[in-house]
Structure formats: C-alpha cells, structure tokens
C-alpha distance (Angstrom), angle and dihedral (degrees) to the residues before:
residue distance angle dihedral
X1 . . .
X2 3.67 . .
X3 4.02 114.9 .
X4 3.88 109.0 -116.2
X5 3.59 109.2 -101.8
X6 4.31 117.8 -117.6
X7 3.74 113.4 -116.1
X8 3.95 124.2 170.3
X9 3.88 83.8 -148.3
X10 4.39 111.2 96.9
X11 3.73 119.3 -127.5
X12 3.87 90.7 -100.9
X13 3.79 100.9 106.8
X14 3.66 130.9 15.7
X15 3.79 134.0 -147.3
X16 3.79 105.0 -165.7
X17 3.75 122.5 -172.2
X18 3.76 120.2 -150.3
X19 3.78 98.7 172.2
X20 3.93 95.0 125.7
X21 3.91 98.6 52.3
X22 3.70 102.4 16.7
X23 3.65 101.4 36.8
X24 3.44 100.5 34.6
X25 3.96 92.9 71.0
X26 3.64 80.4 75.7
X27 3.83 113.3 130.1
X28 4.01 107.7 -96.1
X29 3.97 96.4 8.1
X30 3.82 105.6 112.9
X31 3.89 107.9 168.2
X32 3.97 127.4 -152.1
X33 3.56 122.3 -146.9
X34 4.21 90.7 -103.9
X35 4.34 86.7 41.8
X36 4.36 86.9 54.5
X37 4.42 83.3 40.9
X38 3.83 86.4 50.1
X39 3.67 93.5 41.6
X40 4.12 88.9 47.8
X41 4.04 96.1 42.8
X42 4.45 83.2 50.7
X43 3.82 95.8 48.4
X44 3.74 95.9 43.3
X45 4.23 92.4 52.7
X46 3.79 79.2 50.1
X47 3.58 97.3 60.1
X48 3.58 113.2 -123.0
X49 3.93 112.8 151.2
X50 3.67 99.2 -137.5
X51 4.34 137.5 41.1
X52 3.55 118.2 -170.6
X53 3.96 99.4 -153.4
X54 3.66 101.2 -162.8
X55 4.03 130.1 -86.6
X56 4.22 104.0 -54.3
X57 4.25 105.1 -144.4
X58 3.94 90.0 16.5
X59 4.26 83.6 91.9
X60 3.95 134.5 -12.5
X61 4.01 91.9 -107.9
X62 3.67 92.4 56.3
X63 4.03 92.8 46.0
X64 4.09 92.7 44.1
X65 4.12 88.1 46.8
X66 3.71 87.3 63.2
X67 3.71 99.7 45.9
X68 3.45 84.6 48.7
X69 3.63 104.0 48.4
X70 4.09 84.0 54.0
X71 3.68 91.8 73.3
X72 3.47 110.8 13.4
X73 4.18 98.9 55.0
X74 3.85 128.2 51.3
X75 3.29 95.5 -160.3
X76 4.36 110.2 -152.8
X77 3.81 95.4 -175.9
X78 3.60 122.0 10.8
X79 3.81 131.7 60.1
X80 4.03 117.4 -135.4
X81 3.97 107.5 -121.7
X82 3.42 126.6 -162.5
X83 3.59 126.0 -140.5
X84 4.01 130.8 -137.7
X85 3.71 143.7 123.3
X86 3.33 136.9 -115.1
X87 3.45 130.7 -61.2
X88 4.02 118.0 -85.4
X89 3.85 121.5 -97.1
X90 3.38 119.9 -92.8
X91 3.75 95.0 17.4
X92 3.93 133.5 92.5
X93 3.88 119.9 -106.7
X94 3.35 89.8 -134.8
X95 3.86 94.7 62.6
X96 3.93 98.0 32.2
X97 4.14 108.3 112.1
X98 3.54 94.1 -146.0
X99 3.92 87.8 62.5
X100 3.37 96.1 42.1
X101 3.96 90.6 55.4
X102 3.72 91.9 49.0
X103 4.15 82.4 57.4
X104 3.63 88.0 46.5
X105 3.69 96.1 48.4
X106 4.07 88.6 75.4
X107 3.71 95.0 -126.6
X108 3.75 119.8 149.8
X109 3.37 92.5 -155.9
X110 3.71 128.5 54.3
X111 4.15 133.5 -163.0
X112 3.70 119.3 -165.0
X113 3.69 114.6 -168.0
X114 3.85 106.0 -142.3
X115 4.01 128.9 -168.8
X116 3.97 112.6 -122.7
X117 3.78 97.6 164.8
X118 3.48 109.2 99.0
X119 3.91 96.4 -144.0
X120 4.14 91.7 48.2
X121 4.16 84.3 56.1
X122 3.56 96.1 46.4
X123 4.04 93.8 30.2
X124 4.19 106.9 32.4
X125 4.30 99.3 22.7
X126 4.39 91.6 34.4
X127 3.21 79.4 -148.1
X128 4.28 131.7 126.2
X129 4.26 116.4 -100.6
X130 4.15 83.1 -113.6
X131 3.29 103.9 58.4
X132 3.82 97.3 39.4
X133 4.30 83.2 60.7
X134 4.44 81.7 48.5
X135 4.19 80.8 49.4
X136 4.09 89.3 56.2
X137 3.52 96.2 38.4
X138 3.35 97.9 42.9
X139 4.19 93.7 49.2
X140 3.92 90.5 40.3
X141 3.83 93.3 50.3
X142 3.89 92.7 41.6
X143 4.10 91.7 50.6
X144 3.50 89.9 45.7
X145 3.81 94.1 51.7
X146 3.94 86.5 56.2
X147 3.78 90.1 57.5
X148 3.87 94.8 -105.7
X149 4.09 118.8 140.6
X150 4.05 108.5 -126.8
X151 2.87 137.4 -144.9
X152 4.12 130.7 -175.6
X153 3.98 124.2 -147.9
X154 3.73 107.6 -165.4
X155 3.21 100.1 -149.8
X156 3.97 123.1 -151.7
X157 3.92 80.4 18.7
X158 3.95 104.2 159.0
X159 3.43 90.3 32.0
X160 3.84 93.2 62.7
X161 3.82 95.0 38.0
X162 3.65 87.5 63.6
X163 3.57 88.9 46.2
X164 3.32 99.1 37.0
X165 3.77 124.4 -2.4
X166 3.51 100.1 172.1
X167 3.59 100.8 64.0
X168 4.09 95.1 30.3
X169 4.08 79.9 64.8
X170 3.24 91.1 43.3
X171 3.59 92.4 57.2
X172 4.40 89.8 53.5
X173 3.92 87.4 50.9
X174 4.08 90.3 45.9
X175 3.87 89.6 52.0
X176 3.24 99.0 37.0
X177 3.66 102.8 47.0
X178 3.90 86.6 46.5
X179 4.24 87.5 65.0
X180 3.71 96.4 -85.5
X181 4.38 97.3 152.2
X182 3.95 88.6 -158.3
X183 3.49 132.5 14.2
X184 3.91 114.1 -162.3
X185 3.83 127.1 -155.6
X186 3.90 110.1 -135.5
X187 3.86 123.9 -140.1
X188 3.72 84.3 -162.8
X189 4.16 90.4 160.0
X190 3.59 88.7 45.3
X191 3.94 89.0 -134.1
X192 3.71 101.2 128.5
X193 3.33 127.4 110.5
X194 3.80 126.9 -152.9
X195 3.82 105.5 -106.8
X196 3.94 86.9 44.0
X197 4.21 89.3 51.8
X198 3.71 90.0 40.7
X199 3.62 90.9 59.8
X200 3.91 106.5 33.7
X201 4.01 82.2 48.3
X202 3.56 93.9 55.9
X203 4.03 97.4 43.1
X204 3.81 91.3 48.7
X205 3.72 82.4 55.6
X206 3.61 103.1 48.3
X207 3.83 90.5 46.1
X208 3.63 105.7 44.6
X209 4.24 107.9 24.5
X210 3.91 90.2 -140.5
X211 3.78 115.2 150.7
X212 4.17 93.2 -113.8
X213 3.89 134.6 -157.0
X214 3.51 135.4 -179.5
X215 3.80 135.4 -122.7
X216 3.95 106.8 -170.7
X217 3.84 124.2 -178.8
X218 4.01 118.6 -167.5
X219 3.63 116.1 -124.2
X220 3.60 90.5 130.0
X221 3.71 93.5 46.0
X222 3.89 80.9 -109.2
X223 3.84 109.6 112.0
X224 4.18 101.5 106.0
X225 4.04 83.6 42.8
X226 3.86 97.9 46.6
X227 4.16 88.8 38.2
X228 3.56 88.7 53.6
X229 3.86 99.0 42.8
X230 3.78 85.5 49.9
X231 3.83 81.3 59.5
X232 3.93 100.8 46.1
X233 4.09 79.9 52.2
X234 4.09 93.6 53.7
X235 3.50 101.3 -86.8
X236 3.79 102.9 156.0
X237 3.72 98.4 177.0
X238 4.16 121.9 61.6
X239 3.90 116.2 -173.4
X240 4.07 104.1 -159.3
X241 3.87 132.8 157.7
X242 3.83 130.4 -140.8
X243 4.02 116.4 -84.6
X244 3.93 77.9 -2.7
X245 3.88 95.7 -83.8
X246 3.69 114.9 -178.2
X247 3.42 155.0 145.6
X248 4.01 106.0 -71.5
X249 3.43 115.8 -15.5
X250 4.14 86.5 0.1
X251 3.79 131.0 -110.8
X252 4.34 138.0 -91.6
X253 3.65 103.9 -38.4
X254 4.04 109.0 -116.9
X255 3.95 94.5 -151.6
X256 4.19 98.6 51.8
X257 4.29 87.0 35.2
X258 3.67 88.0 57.6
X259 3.82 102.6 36.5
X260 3.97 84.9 55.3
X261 3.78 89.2 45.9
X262 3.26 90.2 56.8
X263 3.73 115.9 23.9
X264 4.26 98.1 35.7
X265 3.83 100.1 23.9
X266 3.73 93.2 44.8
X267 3.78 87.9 -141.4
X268 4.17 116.0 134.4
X269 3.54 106.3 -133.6
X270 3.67 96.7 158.3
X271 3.55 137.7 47.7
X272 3.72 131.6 -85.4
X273 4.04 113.5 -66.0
X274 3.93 87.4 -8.7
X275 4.32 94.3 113.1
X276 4.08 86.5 63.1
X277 4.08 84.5 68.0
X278 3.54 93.8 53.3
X279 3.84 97.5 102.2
X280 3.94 91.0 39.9
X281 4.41 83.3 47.2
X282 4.11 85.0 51.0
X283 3.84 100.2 42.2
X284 4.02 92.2 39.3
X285 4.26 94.2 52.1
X286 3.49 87.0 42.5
X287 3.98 98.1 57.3
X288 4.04 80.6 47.9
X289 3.63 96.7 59.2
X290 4.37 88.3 39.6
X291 3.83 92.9 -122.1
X292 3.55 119.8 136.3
X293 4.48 111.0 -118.1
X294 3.06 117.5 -103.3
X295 3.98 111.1 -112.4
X296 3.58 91.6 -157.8
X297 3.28 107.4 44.9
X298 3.93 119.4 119.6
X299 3.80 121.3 -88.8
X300 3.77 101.0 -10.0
X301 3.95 102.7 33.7
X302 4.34 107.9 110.8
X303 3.91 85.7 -124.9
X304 4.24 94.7 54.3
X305 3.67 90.5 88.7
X306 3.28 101.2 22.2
X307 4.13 115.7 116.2
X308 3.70 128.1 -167.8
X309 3.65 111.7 156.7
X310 4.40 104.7 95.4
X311 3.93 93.5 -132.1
X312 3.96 80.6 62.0
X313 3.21 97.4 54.1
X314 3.81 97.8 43.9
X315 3.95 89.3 56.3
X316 4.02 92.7 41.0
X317 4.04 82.5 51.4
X318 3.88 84.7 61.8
X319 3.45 104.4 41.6
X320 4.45 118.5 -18.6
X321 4.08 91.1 -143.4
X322 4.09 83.9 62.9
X323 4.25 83.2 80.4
X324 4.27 104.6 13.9
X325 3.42 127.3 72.3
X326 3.48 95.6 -156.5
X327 3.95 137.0 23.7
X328 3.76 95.0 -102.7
X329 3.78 92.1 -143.4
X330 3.63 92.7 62.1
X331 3.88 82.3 73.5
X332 3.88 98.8 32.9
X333 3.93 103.0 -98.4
X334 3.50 127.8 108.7
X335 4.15 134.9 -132.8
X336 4.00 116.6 -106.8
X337 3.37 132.4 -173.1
X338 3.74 116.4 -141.6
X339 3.73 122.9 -139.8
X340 3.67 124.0 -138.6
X341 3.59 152.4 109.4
X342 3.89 86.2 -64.0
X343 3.79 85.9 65.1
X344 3.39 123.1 125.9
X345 3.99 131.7 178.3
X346 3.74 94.1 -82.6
X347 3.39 95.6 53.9
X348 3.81 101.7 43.7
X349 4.05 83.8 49.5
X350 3.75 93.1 51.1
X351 4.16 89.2 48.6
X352 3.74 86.5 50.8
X353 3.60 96.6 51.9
X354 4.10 89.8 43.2
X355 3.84 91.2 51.1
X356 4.13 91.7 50.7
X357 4.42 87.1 -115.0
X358 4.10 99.2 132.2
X359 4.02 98.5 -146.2
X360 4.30 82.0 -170.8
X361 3.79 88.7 -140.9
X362 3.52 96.7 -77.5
X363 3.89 105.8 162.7
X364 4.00 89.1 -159.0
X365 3.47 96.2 51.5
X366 3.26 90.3 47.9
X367 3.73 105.7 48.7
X368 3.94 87.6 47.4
X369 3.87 86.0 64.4
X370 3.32 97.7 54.5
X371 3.77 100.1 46.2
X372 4.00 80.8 47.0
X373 3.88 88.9 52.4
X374 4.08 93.4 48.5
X375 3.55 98.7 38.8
X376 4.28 88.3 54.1
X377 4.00 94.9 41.5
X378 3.90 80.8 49.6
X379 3.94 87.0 58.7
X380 3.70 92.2 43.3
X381 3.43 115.6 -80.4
X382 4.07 130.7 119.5
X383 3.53 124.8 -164.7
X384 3.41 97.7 -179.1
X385 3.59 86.3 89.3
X386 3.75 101.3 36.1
X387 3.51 114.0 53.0
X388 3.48 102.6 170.4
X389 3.97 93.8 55.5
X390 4.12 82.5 57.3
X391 3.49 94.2 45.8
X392 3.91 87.2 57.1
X393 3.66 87.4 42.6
X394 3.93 85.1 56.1
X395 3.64 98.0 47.0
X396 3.70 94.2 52.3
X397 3.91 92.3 53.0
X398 3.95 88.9 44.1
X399 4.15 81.1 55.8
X400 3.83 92.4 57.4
X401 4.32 86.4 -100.0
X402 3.74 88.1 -41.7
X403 3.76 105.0 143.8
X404 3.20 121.2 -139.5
X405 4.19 112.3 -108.8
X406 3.88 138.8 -176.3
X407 3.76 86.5 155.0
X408 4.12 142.7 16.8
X409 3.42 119.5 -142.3
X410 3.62 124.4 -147.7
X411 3.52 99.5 173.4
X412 4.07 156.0 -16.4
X413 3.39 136.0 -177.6
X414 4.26 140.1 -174.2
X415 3.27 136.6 -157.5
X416 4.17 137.2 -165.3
X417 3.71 105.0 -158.8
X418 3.95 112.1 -164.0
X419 3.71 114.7 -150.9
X420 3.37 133.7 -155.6
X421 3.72 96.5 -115.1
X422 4.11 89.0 57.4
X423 3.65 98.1 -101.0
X424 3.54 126.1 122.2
X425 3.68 133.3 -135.0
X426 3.78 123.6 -157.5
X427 3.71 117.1 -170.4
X428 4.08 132.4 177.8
X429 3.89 143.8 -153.6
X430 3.45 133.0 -174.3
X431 3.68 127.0 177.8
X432 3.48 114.3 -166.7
X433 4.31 147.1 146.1
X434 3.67 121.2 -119.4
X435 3.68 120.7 169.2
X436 3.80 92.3 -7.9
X437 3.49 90.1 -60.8
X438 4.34 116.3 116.1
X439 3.75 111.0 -140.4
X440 3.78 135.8 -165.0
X441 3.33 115.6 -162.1
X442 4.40 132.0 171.3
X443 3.68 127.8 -176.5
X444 4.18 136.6 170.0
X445 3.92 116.3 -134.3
X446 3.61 131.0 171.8
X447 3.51 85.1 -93.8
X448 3.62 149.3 5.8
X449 4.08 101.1 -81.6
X450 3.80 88.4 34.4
X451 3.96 87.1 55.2
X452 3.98 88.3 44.0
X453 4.35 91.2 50.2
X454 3.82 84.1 53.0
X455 3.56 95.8 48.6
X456 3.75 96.5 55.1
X457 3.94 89.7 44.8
X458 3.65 89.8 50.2
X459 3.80 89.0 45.0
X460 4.23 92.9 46.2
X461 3.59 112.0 26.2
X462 3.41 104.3 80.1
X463 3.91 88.0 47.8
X464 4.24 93.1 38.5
X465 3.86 103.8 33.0
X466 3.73 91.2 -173.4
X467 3.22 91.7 71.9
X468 3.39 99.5 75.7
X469 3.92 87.6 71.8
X470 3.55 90.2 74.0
X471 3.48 134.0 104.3
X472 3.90 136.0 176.8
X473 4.09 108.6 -126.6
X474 3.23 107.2 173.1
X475 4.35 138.3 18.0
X476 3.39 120.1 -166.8
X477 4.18 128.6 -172.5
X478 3.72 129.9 -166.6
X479 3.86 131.7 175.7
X480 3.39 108.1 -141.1
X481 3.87 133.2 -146.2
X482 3.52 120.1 -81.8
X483 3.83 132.5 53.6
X484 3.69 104.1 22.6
X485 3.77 137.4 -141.6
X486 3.98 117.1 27.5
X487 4.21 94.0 -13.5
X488 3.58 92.6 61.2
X489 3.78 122.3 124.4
X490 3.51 110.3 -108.2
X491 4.30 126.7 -152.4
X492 3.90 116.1 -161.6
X493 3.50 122.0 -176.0
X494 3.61 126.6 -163.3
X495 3.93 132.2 -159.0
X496 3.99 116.1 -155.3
X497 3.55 130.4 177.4
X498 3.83 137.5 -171.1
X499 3.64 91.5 -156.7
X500 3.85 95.0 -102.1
X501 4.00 95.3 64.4
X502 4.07 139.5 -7.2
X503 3.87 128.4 -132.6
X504 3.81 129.6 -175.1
X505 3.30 130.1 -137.4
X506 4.04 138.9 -167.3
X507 3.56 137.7 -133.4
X508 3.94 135.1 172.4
X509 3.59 134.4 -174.3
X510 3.58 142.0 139.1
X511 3.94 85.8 -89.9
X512 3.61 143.5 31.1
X513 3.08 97.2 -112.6
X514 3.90 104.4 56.6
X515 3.75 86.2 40.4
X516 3.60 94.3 53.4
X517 3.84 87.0 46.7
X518 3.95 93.7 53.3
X519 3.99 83.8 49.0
X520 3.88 88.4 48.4
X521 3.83 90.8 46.9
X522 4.16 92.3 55.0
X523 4.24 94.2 38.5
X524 3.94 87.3 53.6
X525 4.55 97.0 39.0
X526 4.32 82.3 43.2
X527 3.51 90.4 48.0
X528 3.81 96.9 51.9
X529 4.03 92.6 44.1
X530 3.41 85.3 49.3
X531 3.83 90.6 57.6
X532 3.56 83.5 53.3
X533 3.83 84.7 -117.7
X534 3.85 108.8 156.6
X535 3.54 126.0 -110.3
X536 3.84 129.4 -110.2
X537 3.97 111.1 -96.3
C-alpha cells in the first residue's frame, strides 16, 4: 500500500481532486498512463489533499496507473484514491472482484460510489432499497476492516432527496455508520442551484451528523456557487477538477473553488506559498490534456486581469484594487492593459510602463498614440491581441514617427503554381537592404506565406544570426466587415517565438497575403529588438 503522504494541513477540510477519473470523461480528453502521471505529479506540487486516480480493474490503464504511481511518484501532499462502487447485490464484499481490485490497487484511500435515488436502486441495481443500504454497509465495513480510509459518493444525491429524502438520508447514516469518514452528496445532473444545495446540505446535516462533502457538476453554470454553498452549509469536503473538466458541460472548477477557499473564506486549504502556482498548475495540466487555456477563466485565465476599457485604466493608474478584486499575483497571474480604440491616456501610459517604453509623461506624445491606435483599429487592426505590433507602434511615435528598421524592403512577391498533376507549388522573393547591403532572396513553402517567412530568413539570416531562433507558432485569418466576398479586408495575426518567449503581431490588407507580410515584417523587426540587436540608423 501506498505510504500516507505528509501535509502541514489537519484533517479538518478536504480539497479533493478528481481530474483523472471525473474530468477526464470530458469530451476530447483521452489520457495516457504518463498524461494521468503528469497530471498526478502537477496536482500534488499544488497541494490538494486528495487524487482520485481512476477506477483500478474497471480497464488495464486505470490498474497499470496505480502500480505505477506506487513507484514512480513520492507524493508530499496528496493521497492517491481509488475509485469503485459498491459491492454487487446478492454477493459478499469480501468476495466481489471489483473490491478486491480496489484493495489491490494500493490506494490508501478508497471512494465507493453508492445509489441514493430510489428509482436508480430499483431501476439501474434491480435490486430492493434494503439491500442496496446491506451493499454500502457491507463494502464500507469490509474496506475498513482491510485498513483502507472510505469514503462514500452518493451518487444522484439531490435528485433522490427531492424524490425521496428519507431513504437518500438514510443512505449518509448507512455509510457513515458503517466507517465511511465522509459521505459526499453528488449533483451528478448538475441541476442544483445554490440556495436549493445550501439548504438540502444543511438538513442532511442536522439530521444525520455525517461528516458531508460535495461533488457538484455545472450544467447550470452553477458548480463554484453550489460547491461553495455546500460549504457555507458545513460541507467540509469539495470534489473539483482542474480548469473544471467534466463530463458534459464539466464539473466545480478546482482553481476558482480554491482561490475562494482561500482568498474570500479565509480558510488555508493549501500549503504555504502553493496558491501563487495556481496559474502555472492550470496552464501546465492543461498542455497535458492538449486543450488550449482558457483566457477567461477566473483567477488564472490571461484575460482575468486584463483591462481594456480607458476609464479602467485611469482608476487602476490611481490605485489597481479600484478595478481587481484580488492582487493577481497572489494567484500567479499578472495585470495587462489592453490596447484599443477604447484606450484612453491612462491606459496607453500603463501599457508603456508594462512593456519597459518610458513615455516621460508627455501629454502630446501621448495623445498622438492614442489617436494613432484608434484611427488603425478603425482600419482593421487590434492590438489588444498583438502586443508586440503596438510596442513597435509605440517606439516609432517615441522616435518622432521614426520607424523602427533593421531592414528596407523594396519589394516581395508569391506565387501558387498549379500543375498539371494537381499539385501546387508556392514560391517567394523578397528583395530587400540590410546593413547597406541589397539582397535577393527565393524560397518554396507549403504555401504562399510559408514561402514568403523563408524568403526573408533566407534573405536575413546570414546577416542577423538570431534569427534563426525563430519560429512561427501560430497564423490566424479573419475576414473583416465591410465589402464582402474576395474585396474584403482581411486581419492576420501571427504568433512567433524564439524559444524563450512569444509575441504577436498584426497585419491588414486587402489580401492575405500583404497582411500576412505586414505581420511577417513586425514578428521579424520584434524579434531583432528583442535580441537587443540595434536598429539601422
């Protein structure tokens, strides 16, 4: 059996994480072994006190995860739990296979899942209401005998109360009178709402004196609210998952639970220091699973401190808890300041000062920026989302309009060649000066702005090495309003990174192609500045 990991947080409230059962029934999440081992190593540094692995027996990867996690994890905060159900009707728990792999599994910790809806014993189990409360007692007592901590997820929980609240309670006193340490009521519709958990939560309690916990998924876009109302009613046990993954619409969000825990409630449910790796935690398990973050998700999403609007930005100037709730870095993110035809002084000021460009508090300078920033967005642009193309923008208007230049283009072309055979071949020149030097340079791609991004390398490499660091990550087309069809303006942006960082940058044109080429232009000028390569004169 696993050794019971060391936490200097008591027994008296648990956070338990159920991101690699639970959350990986998400649509499109299909873990490995090594992604769940990932997953496991990320939510232990973050200092949750319980992992439910997955269901040991119910399939081979679920089994070989805990054999691995045995030897391959020393886990400093959480404990690995198991997940099963009861044992089947008629049997004995202590000749059912499915508890004896949950025993073999190694897990210190145990969850049964345990029907208390009336209909889903009678209907799902065919079994009778009495001898389903024999099947908890039974597997609770048996588990407990073998030295395992239980606990019971009461599945279908509010559903049944409202059903039936007799016999859902009687179902929490069965398990926990049997040795069950918490006994958890299940949103497992999601239909709840928080007053209506609040108050079930807090009757259960009062009538049965079980330790309880909650288990909330978020069909009604309720499962933080209904998690913490299960709290405010006693609830000393919240089941969440990472980024909130889930089957459906997803379950309680771990990240926004615990930052409320913590940072509303007042009650430490983590370690020391470990909330300020919350938005790392988030970021990290979500690269795992190969889902893009969410930027606006609460607390650790890039767009949760991130203010656009200028009346914002002139109260953030004065003091930043005039617009935030929180200090961001108490959870690991950072403020931004958004850019954009909303803009006013303050915020153009603020997104100097984060970007390291001192604007010296000239009113003029600023106030030309912004009218430069409104009357591009009104073309097409957005540098909201491409902060190196404004920082360029900036620069220039710092340098009296003076762009800054490592090289001067005086031309580039592409072509799409259609064959015969019903291939394609793109090809690309550029003609350009760079150091007083005039260079020709052609390239192939697998299309046209590929062919154009190897032009310009071929073309400035040999004179910039540090461009060949560089690499295009992400490419990004939208039509914009206006004159439809073929004449309409197009935006491009591009993502680049040099392996330490990334930067976007923006480019719009009547065609792709020129507005992937302004976009090119500002990835490659960024990139060099960046370097802290000097400019042209």
């Amino acid at each position: 059996m696993t050794e019971t990991a060391t936490s200097e947080l008591d027994d008296s409230f648990h956070v338990f994480d159920t991101t690699l059962r639970d959350g990986a029934q998400r649509e499109g999440i299909n873990l490995t072994v090594a992604d769940k081992l990932a997953i496991a190593r990320h939510l232990d540094d973050f200092g949750v006190g319980f992992i439910e692995g997955g269901w040991p027996g119910a399939n081979p990867r679920d089994t070989e995860f805990f054999a691995r996690a045995q030897q391959e994890i020393d886990f400093q905060h959480a404990q690995l739990v198991a997940f099963g159900a009861t044992r089947r009707a008629g049997a004995k728990a202590a000749e059912d296979p499915q508890v004896k792999a949950l025993l073999d599994s190694g897990a210190p910790v145990i969850t049964l899942v345990a029907k208390s809806h009336d209909r889903h014993v009678e209907l799902a189990l065919r079994t009778t209401l009495d001898e389903n409360l024999e099947m908890v007692r039974d597997t609770v007592s048996h588990l407990r005998e073998q030295g395992r901590r239980v606990f019971v997820d009461c599945e279908h929980f509010f559903d049944g109360y409202r059903a039936n609240p007799e016999y859902a309670k009687a179902v929490v006193r069965a398990a926990s009178e049997a040795g069950a340490d918490v006994v958890i009521l299940c949103d497992t519709n999601g239909g709840m709402l928080p007053a209506q958990v609040q108050a079930v939560v807090s009757t259960v309690l009062a009538d049965t004196g079980a330790r309880l916990g909650i288990h909330a998924q978020d069909d009604t876009g309720c499962a933080v609210a209904n998690t913490l109302a299960a709290v405010d009613a006693g609830a000393t046990h919240v089941q969440c998952t990472a980024n909130g993954y889930g089957e459906r619409v997803g379950n309680a969000n771990l990240f926004p639970v615990v930052a409320a825990l913590e940072l509303k409630y007042g009650r430490k449910v983590l370690p020391d220091g470990h909330l300020r790796e919350m938005t790392r935690i988030s970021h990290a398990i979500a690269e795992v699973v190969n889902l893009t973050p969410s930027t606006h998700q609460p607390y650790v999403g890039v767009s949760a401190f991130a203010h656009k609007a200028g009346l914002h930005a002139s109260a953030i100037k004065v003091d930043p808890d005039l617009y935030q709730h929180i200090d961001p870095e108490q959870v690991g993110n950072t403020m931004r300041m958004l850019v954009s035809d909303m803009a006013g002084r303050a915020s153009v000021e603020l997104k100097g000062k984060e970007l390291g460009v001192d604007l010296g508090g000239d009113r003029e300078l600023v106030g030309r920026v912004v009218e430069r920033v409104k009357e591009r967005e009104l073309r097409g642009y957005t540098y909201e989302a491409a902060d190196a193309s404004f920082e360029l923008l900036l620069r220039t208007e710092v340098q009296g309009g003076k762009p800054l230049r490592y090289f001067e283009v005086e031309s580039w072309r592409a072509i799409v060649e259609d064959r015969p055979d019903g291939t394609h071949a793109n090809e690309a020149t550029v003609k350009l000066w760079a150091k007083g030097e005039r260079i020709v340079a052609t390239a192939e791609g697998n299309g046209p702005v590929n062919a154009l991004d190897r032009a310009l390398r071929v073309a400035l490499e040999k004179i910039y090495p540090q461009l060949a660091k560089l690499e295009l990550v992400d490419y990004k087309v939208r039509i914009l309003e206006g004159v439809h069809g073929t004449q309409s303006t197009t935006r491009v942006l591009i993502s680049t990174t040099d392996g330490s960082g990334e930067w976007s940058t923006v480019g719009v044109a009547e065609n792709v192609i020129a507005a992937s080429w302004q976009a090119l232009e500002d990835a490659y000028t960024y990139g060099l500045l960046r370097a802290g390569v000097q400019p042209a004169e």
